[in-house]
N, C-alpha and C positions, 0 to 999 in steps of 0.2 A: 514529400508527403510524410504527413509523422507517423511512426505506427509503434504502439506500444505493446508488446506481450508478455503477462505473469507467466510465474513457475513458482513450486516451492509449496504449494496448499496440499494438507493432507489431510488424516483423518488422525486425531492425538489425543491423550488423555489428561483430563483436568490439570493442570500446573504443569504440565510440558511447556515444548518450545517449537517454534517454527520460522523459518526464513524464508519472507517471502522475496521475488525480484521481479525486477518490473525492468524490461532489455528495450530501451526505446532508439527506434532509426530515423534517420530523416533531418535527425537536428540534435545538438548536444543536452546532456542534463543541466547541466549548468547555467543555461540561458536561458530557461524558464522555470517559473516556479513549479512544483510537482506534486506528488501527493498521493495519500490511501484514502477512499472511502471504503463502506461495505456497508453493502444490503442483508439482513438476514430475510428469510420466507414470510412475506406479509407484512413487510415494514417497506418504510423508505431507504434510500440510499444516506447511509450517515458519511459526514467525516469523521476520520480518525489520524492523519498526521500529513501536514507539507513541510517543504525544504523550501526555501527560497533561493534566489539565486546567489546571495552573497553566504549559502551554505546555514541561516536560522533556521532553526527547526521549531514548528509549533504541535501542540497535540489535544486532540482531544479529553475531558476529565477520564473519561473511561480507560485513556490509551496512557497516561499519564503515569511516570513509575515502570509500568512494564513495556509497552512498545518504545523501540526505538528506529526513526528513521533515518538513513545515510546516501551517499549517493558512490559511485565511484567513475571518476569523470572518465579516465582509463578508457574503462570497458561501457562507459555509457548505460548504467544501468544503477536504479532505486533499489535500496531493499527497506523490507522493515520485518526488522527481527523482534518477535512476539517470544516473551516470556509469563509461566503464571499464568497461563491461558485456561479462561472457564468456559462452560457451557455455555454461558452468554454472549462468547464470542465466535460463537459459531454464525459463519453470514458468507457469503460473495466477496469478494477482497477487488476491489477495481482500483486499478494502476491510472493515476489523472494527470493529466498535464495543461498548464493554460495555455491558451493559444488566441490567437485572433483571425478571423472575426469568431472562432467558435473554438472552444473546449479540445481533448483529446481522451477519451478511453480507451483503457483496456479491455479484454476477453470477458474477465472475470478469473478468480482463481476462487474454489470452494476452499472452504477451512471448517472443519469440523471435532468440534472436542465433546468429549464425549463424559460423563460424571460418575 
């Protein structure tokens, strides 16, 4: 069974930084594609960056420039390190993994920046 859990969400101020990780068991990072969404309060759940398994990164325009996602096969864990963070990126941070026949989430990790 997969089970994925964030860490790393706080509460920061305009043009900080933050690292989030996403510690997934059950099966390695490298054998499925991965990824960031985030829900902010009264939106949908966006995406904002996956990895694939031969280690490409894609990102959303928003996440582009400033997030960056990595994996570290090692310790079996995502991160994605946010820099330049605005108000608007305050949202729910969900740690995603493909799976079959269904998906995998995370907890949720808040991230709050503040102006």
């Amino acid at each position: 069974q997969v089970q994925l859990v964030e860490s790393g969400g706080g509460l920061v101020q305009a043009g900080g930084s933050l690292r989030l990780s996403c510690k997934c068991s059950g099966s390695g990072v490298s054998i499925s594609r991965m990824g960031w969404y985030r829900q902010a309060p009264g939106k949908r759940r966006d995406w904002v960056a996956t990895i694939t398994t031969d280690g490409v990164t894609h990102y959303a325009d928003s996440a582009k420039g400033r997030f960056t996602i990595s994996r570290d096969i090692a310790t079996n864990t995502v991160y994605l390190q946010m820099n330049s963070l605005k108000p608007d990126d305050t949202a729910v941070y969900y740690c995603w993994r493909l799976g079959i026949p269904r998906d995998y989430w995370g907890q949720g990790a808040q991230v709050t920046v503040s102006s």
